[in-house]
N, C-alpha and C positions, 0 to 999 in steps of 0.2 A: 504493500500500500504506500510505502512510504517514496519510494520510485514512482510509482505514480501520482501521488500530490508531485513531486518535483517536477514533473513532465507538464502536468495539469498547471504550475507557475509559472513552467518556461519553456525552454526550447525542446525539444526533440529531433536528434540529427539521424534517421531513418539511413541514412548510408554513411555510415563511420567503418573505418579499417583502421590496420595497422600495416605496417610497412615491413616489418617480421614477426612473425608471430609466435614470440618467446618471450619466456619473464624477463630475464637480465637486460637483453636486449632493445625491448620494449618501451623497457625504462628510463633506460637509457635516451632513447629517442625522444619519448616524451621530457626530459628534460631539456635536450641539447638542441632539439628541432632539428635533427640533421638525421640521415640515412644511418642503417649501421655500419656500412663500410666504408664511411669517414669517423663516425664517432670513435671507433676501437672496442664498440661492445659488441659480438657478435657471438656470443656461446651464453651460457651462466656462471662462469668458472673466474671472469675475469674481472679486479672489482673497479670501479669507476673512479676512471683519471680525478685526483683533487685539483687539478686547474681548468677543470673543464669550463666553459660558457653556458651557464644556464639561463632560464627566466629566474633562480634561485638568486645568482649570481646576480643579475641585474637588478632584482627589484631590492635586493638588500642595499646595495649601492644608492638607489635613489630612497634610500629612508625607510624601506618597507622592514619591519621584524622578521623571519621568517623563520619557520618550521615543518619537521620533519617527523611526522609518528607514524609507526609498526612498521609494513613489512618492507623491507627495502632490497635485499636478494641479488647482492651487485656478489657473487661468488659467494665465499666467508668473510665479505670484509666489515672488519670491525672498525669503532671509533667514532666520534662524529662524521656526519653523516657531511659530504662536501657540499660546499656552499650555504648552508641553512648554521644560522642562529643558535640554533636549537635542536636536538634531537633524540625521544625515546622510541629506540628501535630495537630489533633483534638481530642476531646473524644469522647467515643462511635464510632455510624453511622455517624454522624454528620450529614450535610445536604447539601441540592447540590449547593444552594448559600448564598452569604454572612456569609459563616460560621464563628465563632470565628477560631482562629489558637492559640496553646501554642506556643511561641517561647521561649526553652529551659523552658518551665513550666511558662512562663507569658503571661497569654492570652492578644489576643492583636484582631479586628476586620478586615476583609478583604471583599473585594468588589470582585462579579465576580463567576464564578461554580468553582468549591472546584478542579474539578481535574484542571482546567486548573492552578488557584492558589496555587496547590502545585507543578504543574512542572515551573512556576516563582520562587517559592524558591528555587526550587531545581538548576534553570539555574544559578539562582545569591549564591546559595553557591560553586556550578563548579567555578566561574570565580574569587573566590575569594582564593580556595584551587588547583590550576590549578598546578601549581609548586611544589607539595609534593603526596607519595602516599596519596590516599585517599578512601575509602569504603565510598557511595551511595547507600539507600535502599527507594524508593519510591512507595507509596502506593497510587492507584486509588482506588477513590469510587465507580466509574463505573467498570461494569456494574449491582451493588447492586439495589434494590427497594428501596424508591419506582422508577419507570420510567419514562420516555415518560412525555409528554406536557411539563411544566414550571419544572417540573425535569433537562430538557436539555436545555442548550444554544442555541435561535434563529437561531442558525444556522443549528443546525442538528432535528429540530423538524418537518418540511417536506421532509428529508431527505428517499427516499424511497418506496414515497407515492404511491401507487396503485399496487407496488408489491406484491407478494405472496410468502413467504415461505415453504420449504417442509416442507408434516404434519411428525409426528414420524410414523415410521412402525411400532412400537413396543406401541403403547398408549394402547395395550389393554390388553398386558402382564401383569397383577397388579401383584403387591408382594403378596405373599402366603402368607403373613397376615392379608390383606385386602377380606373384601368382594367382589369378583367381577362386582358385580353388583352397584356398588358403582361409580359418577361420575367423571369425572377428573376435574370439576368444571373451566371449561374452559379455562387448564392450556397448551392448544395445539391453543389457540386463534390466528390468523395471526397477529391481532393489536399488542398482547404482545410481539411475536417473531418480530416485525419490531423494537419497541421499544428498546428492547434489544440490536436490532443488533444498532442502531443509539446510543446507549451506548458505546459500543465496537467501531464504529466507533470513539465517543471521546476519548478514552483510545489510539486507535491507532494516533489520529493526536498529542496528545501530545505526544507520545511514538517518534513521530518526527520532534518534537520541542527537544526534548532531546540529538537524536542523528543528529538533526542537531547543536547543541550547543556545540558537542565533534566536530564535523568537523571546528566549528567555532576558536575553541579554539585551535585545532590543535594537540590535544591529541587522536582521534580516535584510531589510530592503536596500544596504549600502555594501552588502556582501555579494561577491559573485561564488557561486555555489555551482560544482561540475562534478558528474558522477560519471566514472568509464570502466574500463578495464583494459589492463595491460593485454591482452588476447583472447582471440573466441575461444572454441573448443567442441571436439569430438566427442559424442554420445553413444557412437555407432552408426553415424553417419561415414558413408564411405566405408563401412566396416571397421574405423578407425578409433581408439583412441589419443587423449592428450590434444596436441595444436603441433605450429613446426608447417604444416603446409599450409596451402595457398587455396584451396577449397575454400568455398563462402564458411563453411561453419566456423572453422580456423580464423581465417581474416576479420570476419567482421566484428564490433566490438559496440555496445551499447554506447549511448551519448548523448546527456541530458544535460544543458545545464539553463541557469535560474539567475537574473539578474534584475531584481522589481523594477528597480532603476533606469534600466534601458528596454528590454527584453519583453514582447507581449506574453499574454498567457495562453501554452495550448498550440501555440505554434508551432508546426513540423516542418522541418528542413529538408529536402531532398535531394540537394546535389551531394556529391562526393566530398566528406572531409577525413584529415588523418592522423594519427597520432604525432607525427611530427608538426600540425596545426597548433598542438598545445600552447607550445611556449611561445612562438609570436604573436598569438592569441591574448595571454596574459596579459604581455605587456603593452597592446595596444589598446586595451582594456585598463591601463593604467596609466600611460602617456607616457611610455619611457620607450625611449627608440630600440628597434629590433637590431641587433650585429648584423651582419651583413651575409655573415658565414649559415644561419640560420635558413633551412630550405622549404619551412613549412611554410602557411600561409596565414593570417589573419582572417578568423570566419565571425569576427564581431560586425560585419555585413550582412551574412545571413542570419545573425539571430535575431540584426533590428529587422526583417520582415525583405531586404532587399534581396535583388537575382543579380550579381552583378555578372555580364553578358561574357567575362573571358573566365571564369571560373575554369574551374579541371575538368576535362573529359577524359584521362584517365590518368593512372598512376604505376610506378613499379614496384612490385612486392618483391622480397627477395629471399633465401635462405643459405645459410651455410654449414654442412654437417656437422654434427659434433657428438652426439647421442641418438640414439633411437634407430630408427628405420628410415628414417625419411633422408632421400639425397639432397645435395646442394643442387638447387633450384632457384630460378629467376621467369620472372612472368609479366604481363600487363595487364589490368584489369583498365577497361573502358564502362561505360555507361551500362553497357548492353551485353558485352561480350569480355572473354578472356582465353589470354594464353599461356600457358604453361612450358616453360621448357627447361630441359636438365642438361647441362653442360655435361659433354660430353657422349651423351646418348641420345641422339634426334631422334630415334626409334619409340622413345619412350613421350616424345610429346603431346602436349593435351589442347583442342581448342572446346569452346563451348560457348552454345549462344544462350546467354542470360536470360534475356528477353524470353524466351520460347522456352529456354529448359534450366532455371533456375535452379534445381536441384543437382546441375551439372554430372546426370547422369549418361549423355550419352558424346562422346568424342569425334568432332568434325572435323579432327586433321587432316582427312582427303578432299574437304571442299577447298579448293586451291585458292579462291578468291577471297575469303574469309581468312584464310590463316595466315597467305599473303600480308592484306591489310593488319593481322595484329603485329605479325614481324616487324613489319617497318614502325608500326609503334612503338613497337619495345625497344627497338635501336634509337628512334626518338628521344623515348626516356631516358636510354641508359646514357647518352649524351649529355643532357637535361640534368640530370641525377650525379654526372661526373663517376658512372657507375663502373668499379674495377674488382676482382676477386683480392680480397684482403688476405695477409698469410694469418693462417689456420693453424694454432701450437698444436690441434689434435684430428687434424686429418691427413696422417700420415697415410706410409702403407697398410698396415693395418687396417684402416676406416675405408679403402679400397678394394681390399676384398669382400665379397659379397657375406661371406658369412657371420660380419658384424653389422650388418643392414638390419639383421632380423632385432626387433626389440627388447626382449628379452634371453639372457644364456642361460641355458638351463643343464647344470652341472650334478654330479654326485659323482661318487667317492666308491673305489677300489683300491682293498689291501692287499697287498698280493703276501701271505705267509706259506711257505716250506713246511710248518711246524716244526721248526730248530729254534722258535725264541722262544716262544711261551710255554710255561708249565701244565698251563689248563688243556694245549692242544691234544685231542684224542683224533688220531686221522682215523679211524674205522666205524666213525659216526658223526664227527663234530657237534659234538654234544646233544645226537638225536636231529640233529637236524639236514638233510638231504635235499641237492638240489638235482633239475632232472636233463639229462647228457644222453644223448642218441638214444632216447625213448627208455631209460633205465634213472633211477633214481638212486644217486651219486654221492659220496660225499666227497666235496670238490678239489680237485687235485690241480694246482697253479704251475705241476709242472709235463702239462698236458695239454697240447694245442687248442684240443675239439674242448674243453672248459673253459679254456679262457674265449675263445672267439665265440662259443655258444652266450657267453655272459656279455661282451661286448653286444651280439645281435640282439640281447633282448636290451636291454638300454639304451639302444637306437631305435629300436620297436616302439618301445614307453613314448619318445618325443625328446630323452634326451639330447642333446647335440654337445658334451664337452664332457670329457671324464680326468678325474682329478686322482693319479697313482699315489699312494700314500706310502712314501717310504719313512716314516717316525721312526720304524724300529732300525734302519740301517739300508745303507744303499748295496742289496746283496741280490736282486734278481732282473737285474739288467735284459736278461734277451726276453723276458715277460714282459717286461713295459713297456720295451720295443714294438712285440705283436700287439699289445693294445695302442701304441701312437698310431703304426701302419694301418690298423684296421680304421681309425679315427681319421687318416691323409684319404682312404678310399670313399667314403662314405661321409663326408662334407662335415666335417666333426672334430673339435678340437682338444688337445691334452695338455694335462702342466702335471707337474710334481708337486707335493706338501713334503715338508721335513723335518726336523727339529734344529734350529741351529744350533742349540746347547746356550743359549742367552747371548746369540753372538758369535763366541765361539769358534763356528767352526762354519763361518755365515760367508765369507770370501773363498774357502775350501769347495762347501758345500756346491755354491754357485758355481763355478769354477766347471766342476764336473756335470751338473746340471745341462750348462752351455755349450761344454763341450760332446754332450752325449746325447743330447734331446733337442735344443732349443737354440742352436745357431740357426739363422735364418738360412744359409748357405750349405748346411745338412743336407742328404736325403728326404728327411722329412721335418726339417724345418719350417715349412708351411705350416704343418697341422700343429705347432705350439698354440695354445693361448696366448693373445697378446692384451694386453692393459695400456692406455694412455701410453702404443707406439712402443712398448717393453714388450717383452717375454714375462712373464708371471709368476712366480713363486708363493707358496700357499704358505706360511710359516707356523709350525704348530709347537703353541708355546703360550706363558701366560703374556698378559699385557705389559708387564716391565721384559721381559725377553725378547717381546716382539720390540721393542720402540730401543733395547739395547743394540737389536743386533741390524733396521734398518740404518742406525747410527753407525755400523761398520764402513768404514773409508775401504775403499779394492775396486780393483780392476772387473772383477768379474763380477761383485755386487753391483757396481752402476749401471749393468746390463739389463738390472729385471727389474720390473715393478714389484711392488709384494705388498700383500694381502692375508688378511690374519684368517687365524683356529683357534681354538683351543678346545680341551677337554675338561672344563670349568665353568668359566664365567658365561653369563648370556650377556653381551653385550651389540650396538649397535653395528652394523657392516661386516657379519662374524661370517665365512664361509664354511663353520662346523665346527666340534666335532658331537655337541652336545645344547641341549636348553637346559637351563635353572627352571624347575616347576614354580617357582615363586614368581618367576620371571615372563617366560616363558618367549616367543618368536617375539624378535625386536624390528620395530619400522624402519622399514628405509627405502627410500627411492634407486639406492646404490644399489648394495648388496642385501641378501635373505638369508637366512638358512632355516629350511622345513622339516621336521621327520617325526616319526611314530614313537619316538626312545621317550619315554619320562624318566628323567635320571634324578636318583637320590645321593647314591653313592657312587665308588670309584669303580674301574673295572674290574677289581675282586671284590667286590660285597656282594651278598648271595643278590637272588633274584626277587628276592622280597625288596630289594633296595633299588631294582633298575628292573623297568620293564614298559612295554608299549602298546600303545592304543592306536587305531585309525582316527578315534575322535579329535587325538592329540595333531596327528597329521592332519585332516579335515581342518582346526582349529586356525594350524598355521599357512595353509593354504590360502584359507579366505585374508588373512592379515597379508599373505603376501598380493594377494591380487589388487587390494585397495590401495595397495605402494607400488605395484608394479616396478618392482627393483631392475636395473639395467644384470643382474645376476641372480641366479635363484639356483640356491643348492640343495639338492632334497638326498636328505642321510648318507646310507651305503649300500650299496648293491650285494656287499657279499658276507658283512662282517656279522653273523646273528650273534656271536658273545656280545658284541655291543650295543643289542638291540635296535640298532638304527637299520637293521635290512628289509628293505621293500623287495628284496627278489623274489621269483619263485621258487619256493623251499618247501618240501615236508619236514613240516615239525612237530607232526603227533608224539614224538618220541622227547621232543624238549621236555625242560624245566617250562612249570608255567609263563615264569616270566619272558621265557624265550619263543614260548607259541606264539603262532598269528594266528588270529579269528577274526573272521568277519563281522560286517554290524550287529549279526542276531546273536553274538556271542558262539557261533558254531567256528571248528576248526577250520582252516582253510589254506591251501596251498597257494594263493595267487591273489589274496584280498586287498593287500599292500600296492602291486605292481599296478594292479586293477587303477587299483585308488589313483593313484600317479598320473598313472597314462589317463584318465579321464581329466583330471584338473589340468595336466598339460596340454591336452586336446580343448578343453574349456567347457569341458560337456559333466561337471560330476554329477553321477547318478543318484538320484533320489527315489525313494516312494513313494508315487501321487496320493492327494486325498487326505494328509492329514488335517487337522487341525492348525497345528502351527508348521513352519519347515523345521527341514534338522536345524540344527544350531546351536549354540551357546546363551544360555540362560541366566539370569537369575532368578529364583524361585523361592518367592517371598508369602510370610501370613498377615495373616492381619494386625498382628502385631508389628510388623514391619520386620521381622526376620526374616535371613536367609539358611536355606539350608548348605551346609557345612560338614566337614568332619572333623572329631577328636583327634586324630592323626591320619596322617596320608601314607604312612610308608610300609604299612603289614596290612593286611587283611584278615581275620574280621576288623572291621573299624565301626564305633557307632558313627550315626550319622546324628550331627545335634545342629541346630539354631545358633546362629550366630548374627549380629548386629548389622545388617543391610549397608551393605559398603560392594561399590563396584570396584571387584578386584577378580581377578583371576586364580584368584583364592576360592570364589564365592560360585566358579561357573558350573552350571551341571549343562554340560553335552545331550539333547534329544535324539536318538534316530527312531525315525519312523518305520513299523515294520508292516503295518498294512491293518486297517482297521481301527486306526486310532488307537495300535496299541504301541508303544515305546519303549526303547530301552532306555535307561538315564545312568549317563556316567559320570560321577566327578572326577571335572575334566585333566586338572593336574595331576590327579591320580591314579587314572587311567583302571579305576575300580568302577565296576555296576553298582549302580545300589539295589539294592537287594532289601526284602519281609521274609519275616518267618516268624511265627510266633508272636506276633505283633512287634516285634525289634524290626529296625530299619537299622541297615549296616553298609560298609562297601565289603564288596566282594570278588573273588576271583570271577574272572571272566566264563560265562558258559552258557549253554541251551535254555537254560531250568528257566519255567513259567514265573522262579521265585523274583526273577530279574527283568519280569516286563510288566508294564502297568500299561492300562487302559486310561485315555487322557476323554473328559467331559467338559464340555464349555457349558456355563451358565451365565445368567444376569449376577451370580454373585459373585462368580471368578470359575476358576477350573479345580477339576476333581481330581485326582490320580487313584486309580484302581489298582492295585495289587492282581497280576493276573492269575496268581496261583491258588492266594484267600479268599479274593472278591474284597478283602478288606480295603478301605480307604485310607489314603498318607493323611495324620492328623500332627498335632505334638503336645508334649505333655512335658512342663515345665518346658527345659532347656535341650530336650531331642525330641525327634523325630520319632513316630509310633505308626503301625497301624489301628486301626477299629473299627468295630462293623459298621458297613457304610450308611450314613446315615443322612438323608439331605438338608436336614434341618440343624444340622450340627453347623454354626461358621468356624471350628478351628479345620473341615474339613475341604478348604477352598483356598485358592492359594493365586497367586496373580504372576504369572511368566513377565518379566523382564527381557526384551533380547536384546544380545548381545551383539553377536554374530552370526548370520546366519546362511545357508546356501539356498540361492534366492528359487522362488517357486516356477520360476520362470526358467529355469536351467533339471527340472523334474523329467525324467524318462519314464 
């Protein structure tokens, strides 16, 4: 509502772009009014020149105060914020609550969701600068990823619920550089599109907290007031997520602004304006003269109601690689029409008539006359524009091969053991557990051609594409890691090493032979390495003072690789394995993930009461990686079942509990893991239609406001008791649906069913039994759970959880779902 009062005040500019469609970039331009291939911002990585030219710059100069609050995303760069006055900002993404703030470059800690906490700064620096001009530039974090759940303030996170979003008409138009056949990996999901919007909704109620703070203050009518955003974005249009291209949903960018003073009310704009219009905008809007160097234009003509007659008829968008899928690309967009072209590849070029197919689903690069005419515009432009390809610190060779196009790497982990290191190894069973080799079930032999290549083809099967050799325990099986690089050079698939450096150590040694055995480019199979920001890669498996002693190692052969951390400890952010903290559990990030089924309590010798795995646990961190869509995503290990991290296909009727795999209904299972995988990789994860709620992650509260909980998480039997309603992953119980509305519920860091019997509610080892599935009822007073072994109903009594007979008229027997996470219903087979 609050977007539209402001539109309903003032202007509305119906065709707004940006000139690249990326955050850093973006912002860039919006301050400086120029291209990014003059400005020097042209990735997110790089932080913004302190002598740049801005409208910041300028109007501070003629007397204006000027300020800077929240999100600002010029790389990591820290400090006051250049040019402005004033600044309480974050670095980076930052995060949606309780983020640090700089105030003027001293960080200081704040309580609360980051955008509502930066429009408090922003209210309380208005009422302290109210009496002088002043410049105000405040940045939401919303509606950035990650999304939805504990992402959003309580308030807006059922905001929405059971609505339906329209799908994209356009989801199956792919870019001409994409395979067609290729999935939009569920980036047209209704759950993500509600998310979104309950994002936007935050941005808008602050957006009127702000100008209700100008009405309060009494300055509205002397204020100019502009609401945009740094870039559009992808919902599944084009099959697409994120921004980056030049498609309308990408390019175009909301544009409202409010000046009572000049500006009528209700007025819509229809020519072309652009993000680089900002800043010569401001200041003509102020009387302070534009620099010269400045390439936007002044659109303080069209919002007083005028057309003035040489206005833009069209403009150049641009891009330059640096992440994701999408190549460096340069275009024109006209009134009516545009063109798309990718240096280097004319094969891949796009034209489309606006006019007639707005949705830019169908490609008229053979009508010769049309695509003609946009050529010579775009050459127009890029004259006009002083347009040159800027040099790129990160599109080397690497960024030139096709297999870093794709947006996501999706990696796991092979150990290759002899059984000469570990005590625990029994090769005539591997602890009960068998994997299956030319139609016989095996226990796996690394020094056996048809085992290791059979375990490589199914890991490419899944949708991997990069396998990560683990030599921690010692560099001792060379012509095995060999056959798995080989098989990764033939099959468009990348490999790197993990190792230990000893803290350092042995970090210039280690490398040394790494480079000379795997990963010179100049190798045999030097192609198929893993590369990182134009390195070779190195996995370092070590705690975080090891890791940060031993990239500190000065050598010849350590400046060869990039490196990237493990460990078998901490859960921390950009971790590439080898374990989660159940306390913790998968950590965000747009970088790197790591996902798998292992809940680890203890070390690798504490029994199996101390380490053991669930699908739900994997399931859990799935969806956490998809709402971050990490540029890496590593899911466990393929072969290691002592460590519980293995998603292969294994019989392990013969394990220790905690080393079995079972499916959702709690039955045994040879392939429930792999299953699982390859569906989330695929973007397809399989559900049961028809329930009541989707699977997912819950909290599961009473009327007294409790959550259910348990006394302990690391043995089984555990009671199950009430605990004080707090969203923590502490508090989740995991739902799957099994058909009927009836569920299985597992607490989730547990990786225990909870389980009746006797009217005690417990967790429990994993299995078949009716004791461990309840029947879910929706009412006007909340929901029921039925015990499907008793028919008893989940009640509680005092401080735990109970059954007793079911009874409707009872309210400690109704209970209210919370969700958390969930896999959306829309993604159901």
């Amino acid at each position: 509502p609050n977007m539209d009062r402001l539109a309903a005040e003032g202007v509305r500019f119906r065709n707004a772009f940006v000139t690249l469609s990326l955050c850093s970039p973006s912002r860039a331009t919006f301050l400086t009014g120029r291209y990014n291939h003059l400005n020097g911002i042209i990735n997110n990585h790089t932080p913004f020149p302190a002598d740049s030219v801005t409208f910041a710059t300028q109007l501070r100069a003629a007397g204006y105060r000027t300020a800077y609050i929240g999100k600002w995303h010029m790389g990591n760069q820290r400090g006051q914020r250049p040019g402005f006055d004033y600044s309480a900002s974050f670095i980076g993404q930052g995060r949606y609550f309780d983020h640090p703030f700089e105030i003027n470059g001293v960080s200081k800690p704040t309580t609360g969701w980051v955008d509502d906490v930066s429009t408090e700064f922003a209210i309380d620096w208005m009422k302290q600068n109210r009496d002088r001009p002043f410049l105000m530039v405040v940045g939401f974090k919303s509606p950035h990823t990650p999304r939805g759940g504990t992402n959003l303030p309580v308030r807006l996170r059922s905001l929405y619920a059971g609505e339906t979003s329209r799908p994209a008409p356009n989801a199956a138009a792919r870019p001409s550089y994409q395979n067609p056949e290729n999935k939009s990996r569920g980036l047209a999901d209704n759950a993500m599109h509600l998310d979104y919007m309950r994002h936007v909704t935050g941005a808008d109620e602050n957006l009127g907290r702000l100008l209700g703070a100008l009405d309060e203050l009494g300055i509205a009518d002397d204020t100019v007031v502009v609401y945009t955003s740094d870039n559009g974005y992808f919902l599944g249009e084009h099959g697409m997520g994120d921004k980056r291209h030049i498609y309308e949903e990408s390019l175009r960018i909301p544009m409202i602004a409010r000046y009572p003073r000049r500006f009528g009310k209700g007025t819509v704009v229809d020519e072309m304006v652009l993000n680089i219009d900002l800043a010569p905008t401001f200041l003509d809007l102020a009387g302070v003269p534009v620099p010269k160097e400045m390439q936007g234009v002044s659109w303080k003509p069209l919002a007083a109601g005028e057309h003035p007659p040489n206005w833009r008829q069209s403009f150049l968008a641009e891009y330059f690689r640096e992440e994701g899928s999408v190549p460096t690309l340069v275009g024109v967009r006209t009134t009516n029409a545009k063109l798309i072209t990718y240096p280097g590849h004319p094969e891949w070029t796009e034209v489309f008539d606006l006019a007639g197919d707005p949705y830019e689903t169908t490609n008229l690069v053979a009508q010769s006359e049309m695509a003609g005419k946009l050529h010579a515009e775009l050459e127009a432009q890029k004259e006009a524009v002083h347009y040159g390809m800027p040099l790129i610190s990160r599109d080397h060779q690497s960024r030139r091969d096709s297999f870093y196009r794709r947006p996501t790497i999706y990696g796991t982990w092979i150990m290759i053991w002899n059984g000469a290191t570990e005590s625990w190894w029994k090769p005539s069973d591997y602890h009960g557990c068998k994997v299956l080799v030319d139609g016989a079930w095996q226990s796996i032999n690394w020094n056996d051609e048809k085992h290791i290549d059979a375990y490589c083809q199914a890991i490419r099967d899944a949708g991997i594409n990069a396998i990560l050799v683990d030599f921690t325990n010692g560099f001792r099986w060379e012509w095995q890691a060999k056959r798995v690089q080989k098989f990764c050079q033939d099959n468009d698939m990348k490999f790197a090493i993990a190792f230990n450096p000893q803290g350092g150590k042995t970090m210039e040694r280690d490398c040394r032979k790494i480079w000379e055995t795997y990963a010179a480019p100049d190798s045999p199979l030097g192609k198929s390495y893993l590369t990182k920001d134009d390195k070779p890669v190195v996995v370092l498996y070590t705690t975080r003072e090891g890791y940060t002693n031993s990239v500190a190692v000065n050598g010849e052969y350590r400046a060869k690789f990039a490196t990237v951390w493990t460990s078998g400890e901490d859960s921390d952010k950009d971790k590439w394995g080898w374990q989660l903290e159940p306390q913790v559990g998968p950590v965000a990030s747009t970088n790197a993930m790591f996902v798998t089924g292992s809940v680890k309590f203890g070390s690798p010798r504490t029994t199996t009461e101390e380490w053991r795995r669930h699908l739900s646990w994997l399931d859990y961190g799935f969806i956490i990686a998809r709402k971050n869509n990490p540029r890496y995503l590593i899911v466990g290990s393929f072969d290691d079942v002592h460590e519980r991290n293995a998603w292969l296909v294994a019989d392990t009727a013969a394990a220790e509990k905690g080393w079995q795999a079972r499916d959702k209904d709690g039955s045994l299972s040879r392939d429930a893991y792999y299953r699982r995988v390859r569906e989330w990789l695929q973007g397809q994860p399989s559900t049961v239609a028809g329930g009541l709620i989707p699977d997912g992650a819950y909290l599961v509260q009473n009327a007294n406001g409790q959550v259910l909980g348990a006394e302990q998480s690391r043995r089984a039997p555990a009671p199950v008791i009430l605990k004080p309603a707090r969203e923590s992953i502490e508090n989740l119980i995991w739902f799957y649906h099994l058909g009927g509305n009836v569920y299985r519920l597992i607490k989730l860091n547990a990786a225990f069913p909870v389980a009746a019997q006797e009217s005690k509610v417990f967790l429990d080892w994993d299995s078949e039994a009716d004791t461990q599935r309840w029947r879910l009822e929706k009412t006007d007073r909340g929901y029921r759970l039925l015990n499907k072994a008793s028919g008893e109903a989940l009640a509680f009594s005092e401080n735990k959880a109970v059954t007793e007979l079911a009874n409707p008229t009872k309210p400690g027997q109704y209970w209210t779902l919370i969700q958390q996470a969930v896999i959306s219903e829309t993604q159901q087979k």
